[in-house]
C-alpha positions in Angstrom: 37.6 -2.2 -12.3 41.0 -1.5 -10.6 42.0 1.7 -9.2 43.9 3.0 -12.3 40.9 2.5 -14.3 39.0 4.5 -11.5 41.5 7.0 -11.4 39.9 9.3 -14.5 37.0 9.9 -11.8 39.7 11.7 -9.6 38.9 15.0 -11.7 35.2 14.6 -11.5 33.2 14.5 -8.4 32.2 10.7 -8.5 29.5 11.2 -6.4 27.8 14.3 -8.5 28.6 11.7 -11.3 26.7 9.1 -9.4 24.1 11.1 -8.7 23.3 12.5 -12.3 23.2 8.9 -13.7 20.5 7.3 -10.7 18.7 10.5 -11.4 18.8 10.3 -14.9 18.1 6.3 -14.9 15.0 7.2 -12.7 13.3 9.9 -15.0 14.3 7.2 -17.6 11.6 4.9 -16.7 8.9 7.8 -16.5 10.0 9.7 -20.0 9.5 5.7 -21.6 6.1 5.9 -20.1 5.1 9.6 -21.1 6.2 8.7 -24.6 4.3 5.5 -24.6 1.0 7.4 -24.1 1.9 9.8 -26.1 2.2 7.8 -28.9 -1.4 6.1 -27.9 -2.7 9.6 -28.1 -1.2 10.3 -31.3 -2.7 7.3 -33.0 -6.1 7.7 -31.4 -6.2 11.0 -32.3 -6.7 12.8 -29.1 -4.8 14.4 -26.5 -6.0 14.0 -22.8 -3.7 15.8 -20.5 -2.9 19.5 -21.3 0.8 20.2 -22.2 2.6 22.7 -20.3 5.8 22.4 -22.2 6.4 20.8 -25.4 9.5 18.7 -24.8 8.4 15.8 -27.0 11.1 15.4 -29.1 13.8 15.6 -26.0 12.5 13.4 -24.2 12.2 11.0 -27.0 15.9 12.1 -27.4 17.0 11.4 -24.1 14.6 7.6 -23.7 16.8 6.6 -27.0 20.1 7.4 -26.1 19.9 5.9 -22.2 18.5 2.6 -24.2 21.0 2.7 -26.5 23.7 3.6 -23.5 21.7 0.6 -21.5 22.2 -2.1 -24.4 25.5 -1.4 -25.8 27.8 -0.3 -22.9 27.1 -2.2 -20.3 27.6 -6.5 -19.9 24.9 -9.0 -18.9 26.3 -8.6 -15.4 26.8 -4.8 -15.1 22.4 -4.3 -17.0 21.0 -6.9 -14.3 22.0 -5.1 -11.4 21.1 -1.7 -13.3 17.7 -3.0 -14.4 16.8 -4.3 -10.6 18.3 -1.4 -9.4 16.5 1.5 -10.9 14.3 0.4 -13.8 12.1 -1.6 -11.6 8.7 0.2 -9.7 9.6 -1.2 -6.6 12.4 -0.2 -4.4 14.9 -2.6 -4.0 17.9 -2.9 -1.5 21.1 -3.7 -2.4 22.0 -6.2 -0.4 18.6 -8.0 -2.0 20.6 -7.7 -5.0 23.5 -9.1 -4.3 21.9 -12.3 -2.5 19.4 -12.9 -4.9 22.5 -12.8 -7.7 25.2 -15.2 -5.3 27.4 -11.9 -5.7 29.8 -11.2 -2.4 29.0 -7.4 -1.5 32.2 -5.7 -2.3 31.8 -7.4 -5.8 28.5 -6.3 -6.5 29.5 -2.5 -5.8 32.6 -3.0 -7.9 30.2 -3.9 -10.9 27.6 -1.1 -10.1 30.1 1.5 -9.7 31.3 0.5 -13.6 28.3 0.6 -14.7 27.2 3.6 -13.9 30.5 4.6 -15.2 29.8 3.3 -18.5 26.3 4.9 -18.5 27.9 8.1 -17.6 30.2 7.8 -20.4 28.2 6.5 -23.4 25.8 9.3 -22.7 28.3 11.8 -22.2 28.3 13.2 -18.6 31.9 12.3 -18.0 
């Protein structure tokens, strides 16, 4: 992505922007797993935990869209580093990234930065 292109992020804070995606991307993987038992409650019949809220159909919402945002916006290139990234239980570094994919550094940060660009746009934060 060359500077022009990065040049819209001038009027946003890129780094609240940042931010809001990696947190977002994060509470992804546990709202995938809350609606996953939920849905195994459902069909069982029973409901296990007690509900403080009932934010079902937000969160349902919200796993839809970042899937859709996941699948459609982003390339091959720009998912793989998301996906080992943030969508993955254990904590990876980023230079683990980039030498596991043969990527030079300043590369790798290039394509992470548009991504997470592209996630903030398709869902609408920027």
């Amino acid at each position: 992505m060359s500077k022009e292109q990065l040049s819209f992020l001038d009027d946003v804070d890129e780094k609240a922007v940042r931010k809001i995606v990696i947190k977002e991307l994060k509470n992804y993987r546990a709202l995938k797993v809350q609606l996953e038992n939920k849905k195994e409650c459902s069909s069982a019949g029973i409901n296990i935990f007690p509900s403080l809220r009932d934010s079902f159909s937000v969160n349902e919402l919200k796993v839809k869209q970042m899937e859709r945002a996941l699948q459609n916006s982003l390339d091959d290139e720009e998912r793989l580093i998301i996906e080992k990234k943030y969508l993955t239980a254990a904590r990876v570094k980023d230079i683990n990234i980039y030498m596991e994919l043969g990527m030079k550094k300043d590369t790798y940060y290039e394509i992470k930065q548009r991504a997470i660009c592209r996630i903030a746009t398709a869902l609408g934060i920027i």
